[in-house]
C-alpha positions in Angstrom: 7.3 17.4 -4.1 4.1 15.7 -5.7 2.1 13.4 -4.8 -1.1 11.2 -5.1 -4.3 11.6 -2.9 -4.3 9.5 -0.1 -0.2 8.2 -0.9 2.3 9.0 1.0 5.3 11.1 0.1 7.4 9.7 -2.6 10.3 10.1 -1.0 11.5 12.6 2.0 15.0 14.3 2.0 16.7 12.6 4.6 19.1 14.8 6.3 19.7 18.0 8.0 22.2 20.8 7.5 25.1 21.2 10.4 26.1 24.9 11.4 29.6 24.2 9.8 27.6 23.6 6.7 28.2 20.1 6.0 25.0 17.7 5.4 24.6 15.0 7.3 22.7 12.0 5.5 20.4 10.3 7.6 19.1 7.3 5.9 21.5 5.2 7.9 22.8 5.0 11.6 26.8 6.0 10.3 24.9 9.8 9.7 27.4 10.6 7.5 28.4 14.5 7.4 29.7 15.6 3.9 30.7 18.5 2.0 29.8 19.4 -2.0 30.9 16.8 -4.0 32.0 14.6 -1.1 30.3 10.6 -0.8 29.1 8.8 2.0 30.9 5.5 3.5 28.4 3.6 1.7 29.8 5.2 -1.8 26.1 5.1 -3.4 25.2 8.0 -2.0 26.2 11.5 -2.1 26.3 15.3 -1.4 25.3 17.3 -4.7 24.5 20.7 -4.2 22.3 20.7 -0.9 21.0 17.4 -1.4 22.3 14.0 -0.6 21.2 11.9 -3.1 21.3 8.1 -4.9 24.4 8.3 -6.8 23.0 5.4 -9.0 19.9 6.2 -8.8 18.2 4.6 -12.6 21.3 2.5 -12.8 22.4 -1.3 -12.1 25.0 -3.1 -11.8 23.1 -6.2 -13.1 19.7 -8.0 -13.0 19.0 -11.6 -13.1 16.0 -14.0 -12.9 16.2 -16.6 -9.9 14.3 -18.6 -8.4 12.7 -16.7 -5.2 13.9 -19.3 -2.3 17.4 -18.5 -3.4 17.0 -14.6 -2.0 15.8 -17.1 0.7 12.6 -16.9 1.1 10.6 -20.4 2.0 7.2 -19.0 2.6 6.8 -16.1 0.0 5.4 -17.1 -3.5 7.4 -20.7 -3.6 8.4 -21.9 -6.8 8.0 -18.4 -8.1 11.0 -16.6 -10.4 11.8 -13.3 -9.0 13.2 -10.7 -11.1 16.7 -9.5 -9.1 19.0 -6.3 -9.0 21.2 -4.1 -7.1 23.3 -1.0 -7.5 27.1 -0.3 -6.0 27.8 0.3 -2.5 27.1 -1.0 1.1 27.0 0.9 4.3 28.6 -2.2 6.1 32.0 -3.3 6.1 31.6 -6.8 6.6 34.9 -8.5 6.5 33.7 -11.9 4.7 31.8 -10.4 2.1 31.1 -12.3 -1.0 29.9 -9.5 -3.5 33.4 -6.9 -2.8 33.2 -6.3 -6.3 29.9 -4.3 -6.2 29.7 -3.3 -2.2 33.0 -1.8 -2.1 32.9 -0.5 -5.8 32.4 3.4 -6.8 29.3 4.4 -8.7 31.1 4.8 -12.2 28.5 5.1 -15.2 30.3 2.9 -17.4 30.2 -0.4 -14.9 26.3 0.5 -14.4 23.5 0.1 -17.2 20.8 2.2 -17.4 17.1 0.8 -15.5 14.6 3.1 -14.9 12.1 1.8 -12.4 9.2 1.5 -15.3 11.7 -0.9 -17.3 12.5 -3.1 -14.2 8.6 -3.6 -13.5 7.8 -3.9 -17.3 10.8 -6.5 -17.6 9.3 -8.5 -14.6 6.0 -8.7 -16.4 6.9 -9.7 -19.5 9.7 -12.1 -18.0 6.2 -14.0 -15.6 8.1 -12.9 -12.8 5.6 -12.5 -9.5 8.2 -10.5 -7.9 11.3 -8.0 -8.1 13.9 -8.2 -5.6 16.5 -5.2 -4.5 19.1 -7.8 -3.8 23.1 -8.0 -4.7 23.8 -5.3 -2.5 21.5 -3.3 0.0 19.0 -1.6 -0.9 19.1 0.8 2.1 21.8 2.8 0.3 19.7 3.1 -2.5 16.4 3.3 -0.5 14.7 6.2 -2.7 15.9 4.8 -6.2 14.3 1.4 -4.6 10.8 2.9 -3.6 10.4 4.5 -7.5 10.9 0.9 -8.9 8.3 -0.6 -6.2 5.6 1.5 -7.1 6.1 1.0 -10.5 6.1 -2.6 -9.7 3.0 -2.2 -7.8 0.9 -0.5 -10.7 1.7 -3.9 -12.6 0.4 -6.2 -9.6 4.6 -7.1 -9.1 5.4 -7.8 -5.3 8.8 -6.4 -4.1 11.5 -8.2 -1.5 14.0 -6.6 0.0 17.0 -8.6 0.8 18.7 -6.3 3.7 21.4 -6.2 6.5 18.6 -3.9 8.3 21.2 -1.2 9.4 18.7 1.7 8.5 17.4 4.5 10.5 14.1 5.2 11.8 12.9 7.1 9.1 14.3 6.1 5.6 12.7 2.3 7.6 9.5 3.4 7.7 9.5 5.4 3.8 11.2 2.6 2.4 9.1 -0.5 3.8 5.7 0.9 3.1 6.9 -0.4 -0.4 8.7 -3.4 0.6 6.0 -7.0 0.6 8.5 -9.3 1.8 12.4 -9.1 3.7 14.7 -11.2 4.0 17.1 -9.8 7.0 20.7 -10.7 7.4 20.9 -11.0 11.1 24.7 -11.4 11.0 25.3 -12.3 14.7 24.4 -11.7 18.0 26.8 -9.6 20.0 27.7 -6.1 19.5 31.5 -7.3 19.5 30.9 -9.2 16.4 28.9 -6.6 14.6 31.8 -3.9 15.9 34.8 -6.0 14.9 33.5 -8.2 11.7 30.9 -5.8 10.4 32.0 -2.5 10.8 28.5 -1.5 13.1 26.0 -1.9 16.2 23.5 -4.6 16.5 21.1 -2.8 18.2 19.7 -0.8 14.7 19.1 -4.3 13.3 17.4 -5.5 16.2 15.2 -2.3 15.8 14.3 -2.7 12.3 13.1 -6.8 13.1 11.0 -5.3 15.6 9.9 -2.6 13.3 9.0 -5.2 10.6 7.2 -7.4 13.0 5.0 -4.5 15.0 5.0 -1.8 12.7 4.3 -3.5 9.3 3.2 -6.2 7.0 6.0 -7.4 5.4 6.4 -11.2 5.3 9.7 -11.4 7.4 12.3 -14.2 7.4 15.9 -14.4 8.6 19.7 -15.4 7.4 22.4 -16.0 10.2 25.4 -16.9 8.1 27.3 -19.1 10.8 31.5 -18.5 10.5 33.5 -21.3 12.5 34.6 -20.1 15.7 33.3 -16.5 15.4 29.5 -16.7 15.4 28.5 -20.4 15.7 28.7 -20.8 19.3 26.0 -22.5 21.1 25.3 -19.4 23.6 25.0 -16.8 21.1 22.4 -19.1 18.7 20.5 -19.9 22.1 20.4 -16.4 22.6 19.7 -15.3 19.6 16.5 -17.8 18.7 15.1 -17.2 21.6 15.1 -13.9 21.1 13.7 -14.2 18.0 10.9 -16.0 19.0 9.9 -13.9 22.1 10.2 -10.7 20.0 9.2 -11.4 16.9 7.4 -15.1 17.1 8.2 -18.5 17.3 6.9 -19.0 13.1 9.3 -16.6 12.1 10.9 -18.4 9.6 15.0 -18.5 10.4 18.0 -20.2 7.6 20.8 -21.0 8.8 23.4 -20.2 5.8 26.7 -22.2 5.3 30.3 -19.7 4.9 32.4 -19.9 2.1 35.9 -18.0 2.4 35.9 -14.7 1.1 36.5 -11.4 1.6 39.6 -11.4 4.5 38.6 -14.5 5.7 40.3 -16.7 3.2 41.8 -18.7 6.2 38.5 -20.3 7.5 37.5 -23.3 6.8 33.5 -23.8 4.9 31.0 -24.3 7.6 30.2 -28.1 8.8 27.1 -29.5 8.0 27.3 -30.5 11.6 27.6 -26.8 13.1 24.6 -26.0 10.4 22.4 -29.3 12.1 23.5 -28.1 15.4 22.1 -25.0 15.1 19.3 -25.7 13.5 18.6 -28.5 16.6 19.1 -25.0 18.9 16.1 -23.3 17.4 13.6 -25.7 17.3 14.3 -26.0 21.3 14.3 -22.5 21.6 10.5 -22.6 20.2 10.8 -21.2 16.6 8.9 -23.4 14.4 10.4 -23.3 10.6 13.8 -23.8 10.9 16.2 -24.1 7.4 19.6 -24.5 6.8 20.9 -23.0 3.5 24.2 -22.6 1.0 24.5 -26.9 1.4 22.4 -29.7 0.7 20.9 -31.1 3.8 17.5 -32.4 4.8 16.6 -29.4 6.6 15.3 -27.3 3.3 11.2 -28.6 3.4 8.7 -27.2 5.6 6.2 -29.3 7.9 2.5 -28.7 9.4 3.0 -27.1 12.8 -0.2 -28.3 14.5 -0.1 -31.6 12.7 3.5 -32.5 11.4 3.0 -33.7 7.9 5.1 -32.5 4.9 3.7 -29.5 3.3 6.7 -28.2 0.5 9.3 -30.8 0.1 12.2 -29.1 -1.3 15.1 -30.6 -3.2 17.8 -27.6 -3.3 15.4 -24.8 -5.6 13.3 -27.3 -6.7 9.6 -28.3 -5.1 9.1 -31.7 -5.6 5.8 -32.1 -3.4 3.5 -29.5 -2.5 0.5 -30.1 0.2 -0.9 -26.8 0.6 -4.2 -25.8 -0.3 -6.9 -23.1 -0.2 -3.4 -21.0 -0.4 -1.7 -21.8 3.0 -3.5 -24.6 4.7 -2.2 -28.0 5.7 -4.3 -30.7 3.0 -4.3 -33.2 5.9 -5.8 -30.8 8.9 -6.0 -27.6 7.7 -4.0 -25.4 9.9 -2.9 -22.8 8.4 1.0 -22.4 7.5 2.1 -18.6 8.1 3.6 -16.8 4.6 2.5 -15.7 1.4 1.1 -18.7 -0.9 -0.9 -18.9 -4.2 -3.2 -21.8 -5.3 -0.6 -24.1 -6.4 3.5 -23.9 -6.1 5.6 -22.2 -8.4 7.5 -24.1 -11.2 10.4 -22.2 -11.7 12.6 -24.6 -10.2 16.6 -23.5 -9.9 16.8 -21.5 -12.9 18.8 -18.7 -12.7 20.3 -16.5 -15.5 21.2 -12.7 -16.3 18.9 -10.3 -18.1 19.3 -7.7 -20.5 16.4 -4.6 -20.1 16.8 -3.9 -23.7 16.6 -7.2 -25.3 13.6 -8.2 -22.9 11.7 -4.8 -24.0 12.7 -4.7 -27.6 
């Protein structure tokens, strides 16, 4: 293994061989054990020979531009496009999952095209994207494959986001967020009943990587809790969980409250209300936190406001940023307290575009 004076490690082998001589892969808390030829739960990665490796690693299963509050992130590079992509797999099993046809997929060539981290980064450039997302599905199962296309996006002054369920372990966290500028984390709920029965895992790993991101690191962090009638939505577990969130992690941690659509094996549900979102979103601001969305609906909880003086700083209609009261990148123009997050000069005007991209054609 090479590497650069003064850089870490590109990448560590993440596992240990068992007696029996299985390996067991430990980038995430399942700690798969698997024989030659043999793939993990997550199906993107997999024992060949005596490593387990990124069974699309230099593949994707598409890219797209969007617009960069649509990963969501509010206070990261507003207005900006961000260049997307993802792989196959996903080492959850959530049971209202919207993207089945790439989490639960197998890594099959002929599905994937070929993107070698240089191309993403050079694709971003030439696109005028300011960042590149690992998005669509998680990019913890393809967390090595991930870090190659962040440096290369880093040699081109191109920020990376990762938009994650933050079920990692310990030590693919810390290789694979030294890379990472900005997260998004889907906190899914807040029990370990709903994570055991709905999501196929613990809460507790999730709750370590927020910490982890918030202590540890200097990724800009925000949070999704996608809100399912009359499984997650109830008023004790959002009290529980804001307050949590802003004695752990701090009351300007940015939280969106997403909207559910039916999908996945929970056709029989009913869309979120707007109420339930509102409600929520009331919850939070008397728990403390101070920039408080709600997302996948039109509302009037999508523009952020001064926190020492209460006048609007980004009005947002859906994508687009209609007013924008920021200056000297981050401070309020009427008192000048600073607004926590990652801002340039002036906003973005990408607006809600959003549309696939095709490496070759972009690079011809």
């Amino acid at each position: 293994m090479t590497t650069t004076a003064g850089e870490p490690p590109t990448r560590l082998l993440i596992q240990r061989s068992l007696p029996d001589g299985r390996i067991e892969c430990e980038v995430c808390p399942r700690c798969c054990k698997l024989r030659e030829k043999q793939d993990g739960y997550c199906r993107s990665r997999g024992r060949r020979g005596d490593q387990i490796v990124t069974l699309a690693a230099g593949r994707t299963s598409g890219l797209a531009i969007d617009p960069i509050e649509k990963k969501p992130l509010f206070h990261f590079l507003p207005g900006t496009p961000v260049l997307s992509f993802g792989t196959i797999g996903c080492n959850l099993g959530c049971r209202f999952c919207q993207n089945e046809g790439i989490t639960r997929a197998r890594v099959r060539p002929e599905r994937l095209r070929e993107a070698p981290p240089d191309q993403i980064a050079r694709a971003a450039s030439v696109l005028g994207c300011r960042s590149v997302a690992f998005t669509y599905n998680d990019p913890v199962v393809f967390f090595d494959y991930a870090i190659d296309v962040a440096k290369a996006c880093h040699a081109r002054g191109i920020q990376t986001v990762a938009v994650t369920a933050g079920y990692v372990s310990p030590k693919a966290r810390a290789e694979l967020f030294h890379h990472i500028d900005a997260a998004n984390v889907d906190l899914k709920g807040f029990s370990e009943e709903f994570y055991r029965k709905m999501i196929g895992g613990h809460l507790q790993p999730i709750l370590d990587t927020l910490l982890y991101l918030r202590r540890e690191t200097r990724v800009w962090l925000e949070i999704t809790n996608l809100l399912i009638p009359g499984v997650n939505d109830s008023t004790a577990e959002i009290d529980m969980m804001t307050r949590w969130i802003g004695e752990h992690l701090g009351p300007d941690t940015p939280i969106h409250f997403s909207a559910f659509h039916p999908a996945g094996t929970l056709t029989n549900l009913p869309p979120t209300p707007i109420a339930t979102l509102v409600r929520a979103a009331e919850i939070a601001i008397e728990s403390g936190l101070t920039y408080v969305y709600i997302g996948n609906v039109r509302s009037d909880w999508e523009s952020t406001r001064c926190a020492s003086c209460g006048e609007l700083l980004i009005e947002r209609d859906g994508y687009q940023i209609r007013t924008w009261n920021l200056k000297d990148s981050g401070r309020c123009a009427f008192c000048g307290a600073r607004c926590p997050g990652h801002f340039e000069p002036s906003a973005g005007t990408w607006g809600a575009r959003s549309f696939p991209v095709d490496l070759e054609r972009v690079l011809r």
